[in-house]
N, CA, C and O atoms as a GROMACS GRO file, in nm:
protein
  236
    1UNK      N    1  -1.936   1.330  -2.397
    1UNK     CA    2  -1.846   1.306  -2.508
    1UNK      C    3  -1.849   1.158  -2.545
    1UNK      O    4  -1.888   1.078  -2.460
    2UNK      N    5  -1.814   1.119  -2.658
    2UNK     CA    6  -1.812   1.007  -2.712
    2UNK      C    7  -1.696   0.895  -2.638
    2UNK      O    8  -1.583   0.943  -2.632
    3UNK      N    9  -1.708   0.781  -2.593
    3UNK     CA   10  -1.614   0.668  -2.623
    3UNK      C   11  -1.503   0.695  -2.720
    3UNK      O   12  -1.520   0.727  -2.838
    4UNK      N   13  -1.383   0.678  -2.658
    4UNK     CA   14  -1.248   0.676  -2.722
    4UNK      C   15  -1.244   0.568  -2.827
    4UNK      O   16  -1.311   0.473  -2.786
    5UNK      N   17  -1.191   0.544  -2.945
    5UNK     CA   18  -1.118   0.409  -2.999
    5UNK      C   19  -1.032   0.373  -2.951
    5UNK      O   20  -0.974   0.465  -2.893
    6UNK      N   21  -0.971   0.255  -2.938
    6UNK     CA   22  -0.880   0.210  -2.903
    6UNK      C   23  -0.878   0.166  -2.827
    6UNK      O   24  -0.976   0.140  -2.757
    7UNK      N   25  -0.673   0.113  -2.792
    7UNK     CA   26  -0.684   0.106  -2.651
    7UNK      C   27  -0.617   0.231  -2.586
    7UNK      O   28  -0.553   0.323  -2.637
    8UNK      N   29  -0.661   0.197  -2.418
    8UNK     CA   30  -0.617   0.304  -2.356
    8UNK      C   31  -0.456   0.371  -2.319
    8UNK      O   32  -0.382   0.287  -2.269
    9UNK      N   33  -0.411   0.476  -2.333
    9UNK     CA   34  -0.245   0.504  -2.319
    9UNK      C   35  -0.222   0.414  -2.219
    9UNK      O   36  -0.315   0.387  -2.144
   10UNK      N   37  -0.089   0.350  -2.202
   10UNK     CA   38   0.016   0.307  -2.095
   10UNK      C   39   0.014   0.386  -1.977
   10UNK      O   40  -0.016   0.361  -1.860
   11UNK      N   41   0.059   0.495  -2.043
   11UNK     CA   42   0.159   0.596  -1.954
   11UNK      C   43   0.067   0.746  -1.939
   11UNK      O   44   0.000   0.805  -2.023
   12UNK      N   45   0.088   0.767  -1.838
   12UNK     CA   46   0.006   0.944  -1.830
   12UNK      C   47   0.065   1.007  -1.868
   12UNK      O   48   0.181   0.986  -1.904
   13UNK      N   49  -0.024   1.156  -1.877
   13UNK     CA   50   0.095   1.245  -1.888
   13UNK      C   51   0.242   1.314  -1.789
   13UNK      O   52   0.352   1.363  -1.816
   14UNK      N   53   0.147   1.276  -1.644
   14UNK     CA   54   0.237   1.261  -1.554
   14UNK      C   55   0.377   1.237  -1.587
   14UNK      O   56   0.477   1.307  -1.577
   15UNK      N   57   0.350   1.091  -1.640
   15UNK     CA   58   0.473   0.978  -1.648
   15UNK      C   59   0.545   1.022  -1.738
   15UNK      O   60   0.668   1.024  -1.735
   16UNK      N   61   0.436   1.081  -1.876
   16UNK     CA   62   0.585   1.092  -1.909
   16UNK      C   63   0.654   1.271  -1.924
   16UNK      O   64   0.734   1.305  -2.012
   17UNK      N   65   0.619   1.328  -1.855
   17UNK     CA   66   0.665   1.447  -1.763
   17UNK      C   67   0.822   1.406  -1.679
   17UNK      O   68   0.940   1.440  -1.684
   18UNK      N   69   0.727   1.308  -1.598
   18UNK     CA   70   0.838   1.262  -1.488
   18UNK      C   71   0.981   1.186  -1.559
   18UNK      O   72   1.096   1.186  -1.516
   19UNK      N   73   0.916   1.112  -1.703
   19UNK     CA   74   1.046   1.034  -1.749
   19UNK      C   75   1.097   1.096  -1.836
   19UNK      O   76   1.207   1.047  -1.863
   20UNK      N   77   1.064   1.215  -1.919
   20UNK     CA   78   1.125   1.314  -1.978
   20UNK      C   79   1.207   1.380  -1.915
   20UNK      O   80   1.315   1.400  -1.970
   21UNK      N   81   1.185   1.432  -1.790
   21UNK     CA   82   1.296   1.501  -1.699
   21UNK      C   83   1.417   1.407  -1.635
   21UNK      O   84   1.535   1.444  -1.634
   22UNK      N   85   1.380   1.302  -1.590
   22UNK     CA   86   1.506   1.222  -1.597
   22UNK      C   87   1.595   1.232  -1.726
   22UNK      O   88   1.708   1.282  -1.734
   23UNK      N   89   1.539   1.187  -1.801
   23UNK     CA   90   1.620   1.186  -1.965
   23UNK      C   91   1.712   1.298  -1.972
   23UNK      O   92   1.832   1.283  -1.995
   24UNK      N   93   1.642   1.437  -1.947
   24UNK     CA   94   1.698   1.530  -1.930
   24UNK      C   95   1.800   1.551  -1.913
   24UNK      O   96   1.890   1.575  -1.994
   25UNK      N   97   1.803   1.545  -1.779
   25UNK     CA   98   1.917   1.567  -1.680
   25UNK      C   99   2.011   1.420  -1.707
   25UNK      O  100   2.132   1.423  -1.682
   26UNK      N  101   1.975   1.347  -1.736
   26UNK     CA  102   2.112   1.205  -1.746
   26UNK      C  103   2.033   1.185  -1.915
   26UNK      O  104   1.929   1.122  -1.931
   27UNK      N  105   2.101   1.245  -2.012
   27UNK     CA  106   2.093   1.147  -2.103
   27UNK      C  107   2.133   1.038  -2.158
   27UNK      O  108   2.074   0.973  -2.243
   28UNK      N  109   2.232   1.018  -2.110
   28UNK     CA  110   2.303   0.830  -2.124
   28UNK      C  111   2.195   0.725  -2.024
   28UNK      O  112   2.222   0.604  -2.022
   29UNK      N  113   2.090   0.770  -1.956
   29UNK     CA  114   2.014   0.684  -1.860
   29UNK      C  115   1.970   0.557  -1.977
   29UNK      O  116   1.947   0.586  -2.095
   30UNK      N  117   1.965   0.436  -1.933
   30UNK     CA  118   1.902   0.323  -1.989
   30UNK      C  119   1.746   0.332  -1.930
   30UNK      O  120   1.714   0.402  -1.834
   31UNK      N  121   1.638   0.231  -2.021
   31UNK     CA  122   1.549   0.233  -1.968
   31UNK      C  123   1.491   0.131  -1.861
   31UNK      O  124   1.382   0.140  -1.806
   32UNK      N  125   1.591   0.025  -1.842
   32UNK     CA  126   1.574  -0.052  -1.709
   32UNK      C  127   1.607   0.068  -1.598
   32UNK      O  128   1.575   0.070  -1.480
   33UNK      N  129   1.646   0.122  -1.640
   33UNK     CA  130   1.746   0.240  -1.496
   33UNK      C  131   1.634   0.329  -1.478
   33UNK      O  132   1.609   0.386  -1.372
   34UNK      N  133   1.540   0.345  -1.626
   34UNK     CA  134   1.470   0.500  -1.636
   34UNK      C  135   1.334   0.480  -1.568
   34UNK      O  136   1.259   0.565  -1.520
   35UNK      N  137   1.315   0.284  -1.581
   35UNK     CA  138   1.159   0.277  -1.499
   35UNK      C  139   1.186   0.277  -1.369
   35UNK      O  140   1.102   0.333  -1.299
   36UNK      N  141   1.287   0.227  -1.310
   36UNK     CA  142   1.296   0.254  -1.180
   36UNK      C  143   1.333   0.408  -1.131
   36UNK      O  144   1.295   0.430  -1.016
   37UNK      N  145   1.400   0.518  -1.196
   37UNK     CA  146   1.416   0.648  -1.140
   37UNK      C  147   1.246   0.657  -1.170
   37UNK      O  148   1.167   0.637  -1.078
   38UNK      N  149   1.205   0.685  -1.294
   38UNK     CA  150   1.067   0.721  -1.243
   38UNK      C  151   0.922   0.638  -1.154
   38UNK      O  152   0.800   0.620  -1.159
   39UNK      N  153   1.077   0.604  -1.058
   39UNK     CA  154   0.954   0.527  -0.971
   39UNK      C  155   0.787   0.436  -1.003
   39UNK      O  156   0.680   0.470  -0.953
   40UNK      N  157   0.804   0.345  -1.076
   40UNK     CA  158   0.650   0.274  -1.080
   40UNK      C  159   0.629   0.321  -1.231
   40UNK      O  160   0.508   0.337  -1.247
   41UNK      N  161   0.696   0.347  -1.342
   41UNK     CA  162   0.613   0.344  -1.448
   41UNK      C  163   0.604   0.229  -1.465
   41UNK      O  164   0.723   0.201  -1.479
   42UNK      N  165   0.527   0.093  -1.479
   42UNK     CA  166   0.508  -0.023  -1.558
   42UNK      C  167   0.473  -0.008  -1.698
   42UNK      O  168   0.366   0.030  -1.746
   43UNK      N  169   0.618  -0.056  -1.779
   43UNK     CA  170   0.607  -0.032  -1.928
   43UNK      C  171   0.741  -0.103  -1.953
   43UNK      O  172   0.846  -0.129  -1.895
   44UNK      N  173   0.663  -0.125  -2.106
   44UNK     CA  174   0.771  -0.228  -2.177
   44UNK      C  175   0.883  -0.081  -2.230
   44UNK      O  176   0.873   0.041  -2.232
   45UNK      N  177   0.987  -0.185  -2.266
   45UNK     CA  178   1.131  -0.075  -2.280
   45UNK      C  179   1.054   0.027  -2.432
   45UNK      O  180   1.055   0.145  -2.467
   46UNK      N  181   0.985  -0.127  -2.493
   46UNK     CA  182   0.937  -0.004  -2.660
   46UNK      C  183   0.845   0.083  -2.634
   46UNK      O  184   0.815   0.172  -2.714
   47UNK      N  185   0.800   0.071  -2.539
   47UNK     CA  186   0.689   0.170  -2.470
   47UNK      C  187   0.735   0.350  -2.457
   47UNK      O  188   0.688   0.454  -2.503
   48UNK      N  189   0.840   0.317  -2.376
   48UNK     CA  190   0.925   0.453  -2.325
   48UNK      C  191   1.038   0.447  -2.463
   48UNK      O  192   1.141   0.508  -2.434
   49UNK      N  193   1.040   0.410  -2.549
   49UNK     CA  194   1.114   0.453  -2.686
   49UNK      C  195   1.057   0.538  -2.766
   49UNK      O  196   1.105   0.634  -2.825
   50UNK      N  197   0.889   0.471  -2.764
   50UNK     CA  198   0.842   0.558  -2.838
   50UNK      C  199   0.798   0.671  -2.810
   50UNK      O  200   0.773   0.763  -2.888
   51UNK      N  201   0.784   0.665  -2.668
   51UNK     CA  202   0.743   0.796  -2.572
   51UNK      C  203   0.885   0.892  -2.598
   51UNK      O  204   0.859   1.012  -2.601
   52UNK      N  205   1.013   0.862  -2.616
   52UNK     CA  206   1.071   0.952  -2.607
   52UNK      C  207   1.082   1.004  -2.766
   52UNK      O  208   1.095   1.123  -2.794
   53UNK      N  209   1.075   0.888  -2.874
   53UNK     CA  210   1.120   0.924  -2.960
   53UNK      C  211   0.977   1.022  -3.028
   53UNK      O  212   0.996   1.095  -3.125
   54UNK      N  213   0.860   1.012  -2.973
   54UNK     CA  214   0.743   1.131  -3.006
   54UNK      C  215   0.798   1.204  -2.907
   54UNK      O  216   0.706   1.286  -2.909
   55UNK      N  217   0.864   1.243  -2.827
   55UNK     CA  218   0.925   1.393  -2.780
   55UNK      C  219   1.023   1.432  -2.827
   55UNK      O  220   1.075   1.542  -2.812
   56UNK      N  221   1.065   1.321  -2.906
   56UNK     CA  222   1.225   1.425  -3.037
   56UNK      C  223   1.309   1.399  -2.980
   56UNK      O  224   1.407   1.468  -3.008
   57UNK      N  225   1.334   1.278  -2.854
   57UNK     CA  226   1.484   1.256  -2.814
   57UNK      C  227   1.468   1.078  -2.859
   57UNK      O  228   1.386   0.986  -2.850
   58UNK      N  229   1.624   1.107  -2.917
   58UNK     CA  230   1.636   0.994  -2.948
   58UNK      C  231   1.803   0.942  -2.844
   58UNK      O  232   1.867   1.015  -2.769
   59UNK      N  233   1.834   0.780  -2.882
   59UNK     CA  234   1.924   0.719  -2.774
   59UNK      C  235   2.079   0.706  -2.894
   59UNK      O  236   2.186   0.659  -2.853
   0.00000   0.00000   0.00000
């Protein structure tokens, strides 16, 4: 297969599996609070905004 454009995602899909289900279950969670429940995502706060807000939850 061809070379991707770009750059490469942040976040796996893992991650954001794992930080969608936090959200879930606590939706008042902040995202200083949300990188540490999901243990080790390294990402900026607009990072996991936009990750949530392309899954349709917004804060």
């Amino acid at each position: 297969s061809r070379p991707r454009i770009g750059r490469p995602k942040l976040l796996s899909q893992r991650d954001e599996r794992r930080a969608l289900r936090i959200v879930r279950r606590n939706p008042r969670v902040e995202y200083a609070e949300l990188q540490l429940l999901a243990r080790g995502i390294e990402c900026s706060r607009t990072t996991l905004y936009r990750m949530l807000k392309r899954h349709g939850i917004r804060n």
